[in-house]
C-alpha positions in Angstrom: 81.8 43.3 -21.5 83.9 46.5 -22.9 82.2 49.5 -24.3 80.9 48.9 -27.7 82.1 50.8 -30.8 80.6 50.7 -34.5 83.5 48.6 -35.7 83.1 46.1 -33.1 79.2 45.6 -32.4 78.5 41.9 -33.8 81.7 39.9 -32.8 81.7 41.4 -29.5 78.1 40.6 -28.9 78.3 37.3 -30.7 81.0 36.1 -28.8 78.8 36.4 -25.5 76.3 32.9 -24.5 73.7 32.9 -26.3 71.2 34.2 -23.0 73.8 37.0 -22.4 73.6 38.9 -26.1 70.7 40.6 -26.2 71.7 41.8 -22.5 75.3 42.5 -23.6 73.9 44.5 -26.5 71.5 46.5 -24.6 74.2 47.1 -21.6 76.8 48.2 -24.3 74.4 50.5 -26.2 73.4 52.4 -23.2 77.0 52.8 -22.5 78.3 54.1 -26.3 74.8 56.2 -26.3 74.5 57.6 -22.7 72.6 60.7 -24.1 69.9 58.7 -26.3 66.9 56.4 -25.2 67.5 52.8 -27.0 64.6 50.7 -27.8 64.9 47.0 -27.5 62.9 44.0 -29.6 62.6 41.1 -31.1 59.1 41.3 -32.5 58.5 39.7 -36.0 55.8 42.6 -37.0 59.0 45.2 -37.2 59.9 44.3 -40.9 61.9 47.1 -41.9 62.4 46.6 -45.4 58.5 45.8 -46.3 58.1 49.7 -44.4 61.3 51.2 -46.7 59.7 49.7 -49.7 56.0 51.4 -48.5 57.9 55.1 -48.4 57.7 55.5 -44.8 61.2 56.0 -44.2 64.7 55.8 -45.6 67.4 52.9 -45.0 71.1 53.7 -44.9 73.5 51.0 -43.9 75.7 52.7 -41.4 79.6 53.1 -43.0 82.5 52.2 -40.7 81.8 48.8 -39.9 81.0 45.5 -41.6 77.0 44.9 -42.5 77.4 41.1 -43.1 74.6 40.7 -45.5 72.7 37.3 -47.2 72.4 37.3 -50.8 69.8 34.5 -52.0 69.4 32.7 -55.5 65.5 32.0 -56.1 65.5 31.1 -59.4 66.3 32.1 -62.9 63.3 34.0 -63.0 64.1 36.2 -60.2 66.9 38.6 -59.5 69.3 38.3 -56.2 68.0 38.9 -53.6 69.8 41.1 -50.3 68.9 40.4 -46.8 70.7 42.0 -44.2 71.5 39.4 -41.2 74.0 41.6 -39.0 73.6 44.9 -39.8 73.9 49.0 -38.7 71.2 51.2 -40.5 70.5 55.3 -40.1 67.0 55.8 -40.8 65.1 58.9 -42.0 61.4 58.7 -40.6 59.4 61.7 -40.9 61.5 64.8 -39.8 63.4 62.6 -37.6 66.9 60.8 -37.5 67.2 57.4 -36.2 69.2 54.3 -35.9 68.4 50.7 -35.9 71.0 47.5 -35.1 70.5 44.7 -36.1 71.6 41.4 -35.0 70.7 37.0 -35.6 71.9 34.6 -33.4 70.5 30.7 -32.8 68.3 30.0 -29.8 67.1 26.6 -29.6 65.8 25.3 -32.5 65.9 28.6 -34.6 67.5 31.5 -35.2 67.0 34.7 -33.1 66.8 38.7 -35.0 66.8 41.8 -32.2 66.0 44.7 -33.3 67.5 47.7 -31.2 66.2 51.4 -32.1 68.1 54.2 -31.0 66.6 57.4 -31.1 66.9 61.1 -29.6 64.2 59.9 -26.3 61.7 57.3 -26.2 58.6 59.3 -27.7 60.4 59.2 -30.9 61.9 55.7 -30.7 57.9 54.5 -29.3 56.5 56.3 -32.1 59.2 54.5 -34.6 58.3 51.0 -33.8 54.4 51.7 -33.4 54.4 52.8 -36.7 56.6 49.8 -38.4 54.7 47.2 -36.8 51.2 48.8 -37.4 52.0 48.9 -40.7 53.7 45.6 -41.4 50.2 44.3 -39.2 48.2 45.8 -41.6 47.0 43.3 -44.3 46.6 44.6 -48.2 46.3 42.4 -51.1 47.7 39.6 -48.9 46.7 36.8 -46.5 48.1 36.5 -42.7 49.3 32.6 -42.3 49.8 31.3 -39.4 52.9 29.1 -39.2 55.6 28.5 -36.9 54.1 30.6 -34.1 54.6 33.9 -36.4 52.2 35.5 -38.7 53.0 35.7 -42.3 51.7 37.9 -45.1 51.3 35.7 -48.4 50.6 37.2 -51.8 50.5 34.0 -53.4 47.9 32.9 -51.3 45.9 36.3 -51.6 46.1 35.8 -55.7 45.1 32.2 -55.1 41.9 33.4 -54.0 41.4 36.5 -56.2 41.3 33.8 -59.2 38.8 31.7 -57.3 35.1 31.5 -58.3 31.8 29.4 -57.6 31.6 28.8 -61.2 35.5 26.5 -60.5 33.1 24.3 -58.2 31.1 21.9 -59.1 28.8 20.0 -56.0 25.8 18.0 -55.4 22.4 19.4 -55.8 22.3 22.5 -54.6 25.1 22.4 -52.1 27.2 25.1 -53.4 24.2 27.7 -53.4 23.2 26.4 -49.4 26.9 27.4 -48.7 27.2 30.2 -50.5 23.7 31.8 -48.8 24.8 30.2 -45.1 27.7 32.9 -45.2 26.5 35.6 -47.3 23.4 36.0 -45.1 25.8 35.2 -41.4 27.8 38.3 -42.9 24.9 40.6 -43.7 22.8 39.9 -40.2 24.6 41.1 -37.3 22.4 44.0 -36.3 19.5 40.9 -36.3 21.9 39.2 -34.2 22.4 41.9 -31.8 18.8 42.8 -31.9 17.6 39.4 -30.8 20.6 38.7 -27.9 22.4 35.8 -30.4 26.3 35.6 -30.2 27.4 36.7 -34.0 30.0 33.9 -35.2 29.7 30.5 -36.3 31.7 27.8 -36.5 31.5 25.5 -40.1 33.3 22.3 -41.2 33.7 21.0 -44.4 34.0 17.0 -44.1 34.9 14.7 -47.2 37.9 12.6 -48.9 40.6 14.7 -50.4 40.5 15.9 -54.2 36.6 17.0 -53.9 36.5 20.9 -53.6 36.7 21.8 -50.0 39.9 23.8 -50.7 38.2 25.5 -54.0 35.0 25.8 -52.2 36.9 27.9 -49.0 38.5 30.2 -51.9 35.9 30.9 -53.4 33.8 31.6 -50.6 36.5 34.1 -48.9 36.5 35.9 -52.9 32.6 36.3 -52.8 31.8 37.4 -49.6 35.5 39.8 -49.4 36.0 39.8 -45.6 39.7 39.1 -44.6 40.3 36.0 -44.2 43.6 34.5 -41.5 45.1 31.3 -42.9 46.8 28.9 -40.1 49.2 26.3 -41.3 50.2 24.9 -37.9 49.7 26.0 -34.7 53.7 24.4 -33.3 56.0 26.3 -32.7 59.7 26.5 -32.1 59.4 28.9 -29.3 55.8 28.8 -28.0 53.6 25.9 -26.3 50.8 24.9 -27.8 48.2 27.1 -26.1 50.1 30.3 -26.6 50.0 30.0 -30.3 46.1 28.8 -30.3 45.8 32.1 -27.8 47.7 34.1 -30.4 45.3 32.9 -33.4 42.5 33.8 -32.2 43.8 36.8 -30.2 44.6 38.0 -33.7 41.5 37.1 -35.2 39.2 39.1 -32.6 41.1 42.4 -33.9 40.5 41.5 -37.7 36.7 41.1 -37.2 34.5 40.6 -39.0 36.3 37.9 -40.7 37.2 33.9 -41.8 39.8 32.1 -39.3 40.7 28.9 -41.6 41.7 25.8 -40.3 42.3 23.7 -43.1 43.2 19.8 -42.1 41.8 20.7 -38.6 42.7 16.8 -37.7 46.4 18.1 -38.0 46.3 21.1 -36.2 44.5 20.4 -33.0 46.0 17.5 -31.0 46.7 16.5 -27.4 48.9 19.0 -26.4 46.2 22.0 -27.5 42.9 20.7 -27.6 41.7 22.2 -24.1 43.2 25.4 -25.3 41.7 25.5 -28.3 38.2 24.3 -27.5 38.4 27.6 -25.0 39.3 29.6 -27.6 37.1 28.2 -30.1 34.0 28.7 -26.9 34.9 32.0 -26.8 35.6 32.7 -23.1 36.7 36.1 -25.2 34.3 37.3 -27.1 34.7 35.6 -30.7 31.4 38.0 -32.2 32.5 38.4 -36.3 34.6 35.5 -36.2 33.8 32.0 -38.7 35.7 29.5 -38.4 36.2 27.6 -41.4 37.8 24.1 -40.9 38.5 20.8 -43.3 39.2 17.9 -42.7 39.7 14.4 -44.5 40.0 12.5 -41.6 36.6 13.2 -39.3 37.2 9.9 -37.4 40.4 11.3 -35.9 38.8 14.5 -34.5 37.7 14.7 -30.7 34.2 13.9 -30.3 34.0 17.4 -28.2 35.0 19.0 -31.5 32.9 16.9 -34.2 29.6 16.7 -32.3 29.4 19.1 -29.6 26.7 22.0 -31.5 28.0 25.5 -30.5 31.5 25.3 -31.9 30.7 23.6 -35.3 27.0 24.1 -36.3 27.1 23.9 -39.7 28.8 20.6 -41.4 29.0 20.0 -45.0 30.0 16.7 -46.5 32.3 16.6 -49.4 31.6 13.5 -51.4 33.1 11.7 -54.1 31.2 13.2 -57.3 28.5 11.1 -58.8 27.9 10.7 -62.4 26.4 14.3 -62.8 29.1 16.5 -61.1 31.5 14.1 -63.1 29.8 14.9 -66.4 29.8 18.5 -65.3 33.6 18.8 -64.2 34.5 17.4 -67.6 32.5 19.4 -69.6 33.7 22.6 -67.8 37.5 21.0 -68.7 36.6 20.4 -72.4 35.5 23.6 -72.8 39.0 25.3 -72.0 40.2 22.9 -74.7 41.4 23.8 -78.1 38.8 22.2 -81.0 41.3 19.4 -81.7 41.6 18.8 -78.1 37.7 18.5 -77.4 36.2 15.5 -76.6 32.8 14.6 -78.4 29.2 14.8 -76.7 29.4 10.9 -76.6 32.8 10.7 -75.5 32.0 13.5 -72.4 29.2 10.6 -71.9 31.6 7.6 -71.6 34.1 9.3 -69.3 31.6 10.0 -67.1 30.7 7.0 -66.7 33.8 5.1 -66.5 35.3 7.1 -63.8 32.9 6.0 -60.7 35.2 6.8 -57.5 37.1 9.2 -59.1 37.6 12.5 -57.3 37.5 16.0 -58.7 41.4 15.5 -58.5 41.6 12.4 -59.9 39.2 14.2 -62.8 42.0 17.0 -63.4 44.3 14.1 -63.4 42.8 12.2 -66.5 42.6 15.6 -68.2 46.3 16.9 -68.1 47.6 13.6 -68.6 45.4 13.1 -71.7 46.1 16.5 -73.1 49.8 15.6 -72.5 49.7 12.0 -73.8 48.3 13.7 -77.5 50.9 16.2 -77.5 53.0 13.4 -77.8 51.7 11.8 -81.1 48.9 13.8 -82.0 49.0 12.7 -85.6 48.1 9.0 -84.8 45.1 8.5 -82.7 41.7 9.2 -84.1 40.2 10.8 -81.4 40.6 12.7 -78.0 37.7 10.2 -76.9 40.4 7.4 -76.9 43.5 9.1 -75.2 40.6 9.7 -72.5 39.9 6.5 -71.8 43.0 4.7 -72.4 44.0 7.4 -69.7 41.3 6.7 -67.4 41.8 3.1 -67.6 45.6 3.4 -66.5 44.7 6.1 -63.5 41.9 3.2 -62.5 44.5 0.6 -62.4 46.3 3.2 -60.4 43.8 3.8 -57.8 43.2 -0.2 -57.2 47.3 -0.5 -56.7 47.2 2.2 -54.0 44.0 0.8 -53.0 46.1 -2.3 -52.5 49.8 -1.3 -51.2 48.2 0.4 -48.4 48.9 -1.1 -45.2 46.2 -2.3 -41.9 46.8 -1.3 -38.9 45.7 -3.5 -36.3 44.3 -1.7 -32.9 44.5 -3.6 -29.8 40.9 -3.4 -28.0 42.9 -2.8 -24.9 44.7 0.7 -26.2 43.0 4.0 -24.7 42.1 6.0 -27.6 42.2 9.9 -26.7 
């Protein structure tokens, strides 16, 4: 490869096989900066711009050559937004001068972003790219999700449960107070724990249909007990095998202690390919002390008996139901009372819906709700009550529920298949 200049960086590295560039980058650099240590990466945790925005340092894209940068369109409620994809910065950190390239290419399935730091010797460059990374691996005001075999901060997420509350949920009995105290007191015990030789960390799993509060009942746990709490989406990958992205969860979540790993839809997440790699995990070869584990699933019949049943890695099971008539009359009452007075359904009317929405999940209940509301907006002027639009409503989602009921296909299983 000739010697790299400024002007020339990206299309003479891009034009190399897709194994050779980060070589024929690194090779080149050492040769156009014989005098400077050059620090090579492709670690996702060195997120320059989220340390720039922090005030840790200074980004300047380096003049003389072409920076080919990616401007996005989000949305009319958002302004443009600027990413650079091949790109030359000088950066200011602390007292010293720096500079970092920055070059994508596809690999496999994906696309590829080195990072190359180049720096006046390898203390300074070292101390550069602990600092980014620390920082980026920090978490504040956000969530780390797990998807795609990267972590991921999410604000959204981390607002999503900032909003959350017990008094959202509404459960059987005294469910939500069992839940509530199973955690709070876990959280508050681990010198008893240690005292007595018990391994701190627990496994729970929250079992039911969809549209019946797990999901609201995991937010508003993480809000009221306010430990961190890592989020995993998937555990494929692009790059990784199973096992090194189960490794990398919980390898993550043994620094962050104490806190709640969440593995919503575990049914999804753990299949053939991981499950002996996660069960170790999840048994704690390494030592999972101020770890819970806080799955969901919809689907317990598809889990591995080794995961359901097996007491050590699940102790604690709570069973999401379909709401009966109380929790019914109790979701819609906590509905109506967000309503403007027009909107309101009567004492009598609360009384009928309740009853004439057996089967119905919580989300079928916020269902019958908006589409209400929204079917008075539309002719507000000519129906006598609220009552009615609610049960003309519920009688149309009903019929609803019986045609998907119906539509959905059987599946046949031959008594000869091995079932995993």
């Amino acid at each position: 490869m000739n010697k790299l200049t400024n002007e020339d960086t990206f299309s003479t590295a891009l034009n190399q096989p897709q194994a050779a560039i980060s070589y024929s980058i690194s090779k080149g650099l050492a040769a156009l900066y014989p005098d400077r240590y050059v620090l090579d990466t492709e670690s996702g945790a060195f997120d320059l711009e989220e340390f720039e925005i922090a005030g840790h340092c200074k980004l300047v894209l380096k003049s003389g050559i072409h920076n080919q940068i990616e401007t996005s369109w989000q949305g009319t409620e958002y302004d443009l937004s600027n990413s650079p994809i091949q790109a030359w910065h000088t950066v200011s950190w602390q007292s010293h001068e720096l500079e970092v390239l920055r070059v994508r290419w596809p690999a496999a399935y994906c696309n590829t972003t080195g990072y190359w730091i180049i720096a006046a010797n390898r203390e300074i460059a070292d101390g550069f790219f602990r600092a980014v990374c620390h920082w980026n691996s920090e978490v504040r005001g956000e969530v780390l999700v797990f998807e795609q075999g990267y972590w991921q901060k999410s604000k959204t997420l981390y607002d999503a449960i900032d909003g959350a509350s017990y008094d959202q949920v509404i459960l059987a009995g005294d469910l939500k107070q069992q839940i509530h105290e199973d955690f709070a007191r876990f959280f508050a015990s681990r010198d008893t724990y240690n005292r007595y030789g018990v391994p701190w960390k627990r496994g729970a799993l929250f079992i039911g249909p969809p549209g019946n509060g797990k999901t609201q009942m995991v937010k508003a746990i993480i809000k009221a007990v306010s430990v961190p709490c890592l989020y995993v989406k998937s555990l494929t990958g692009d790059r990784n095998e199973g096992h090194a992205n189960v490794r990398q969860v919980f390898d993550r979540a043994r620094k962050t202690t104490p806190c709640f790993l969440v593995l919503e839809d575990l049914d999804s997440l753990v299949n053939a390919g991981n499950r002996s790699f996660f069960l170790n995990e999840l048994d704690g070869f390494a030592s999972n002390t101020g770890i819970v584990v806080l799955a969901t699933t919809n689907h317990p019949e598809k889990l591995d008996p080794a995961i359901l049943d097996r007491p050590s890695r699940f102790d604690r099971k709570y069973h999401f139901d379909l709401p009966q008539m109380a929790e019914r009359n109790a979701y819609l009452e906590l509905w109506n009372a967000g309503l403007e007075p027009e909107l309101k359904l009567s004492t009598q009317g609360l009384s009928c819906a309740a009853e004439l929405t057996e089967a119905f999940s919580f989300a079928y209940l916020k269902e019958l709700m908006l589409s209400s509301v929204m079917a008075w907006m539309e002719n507000p002027h000519h129906v006598s009550s609220m009552d009615r639009v609610v049960l003309e409503q519920a009688a149309l989602l009903r019929d609803q529920m019986a045609y998907i009921v119906d539509e959905t296909p059987s599946v046949e299983i031959d008594p000869d298949d091995e079932i995993e």
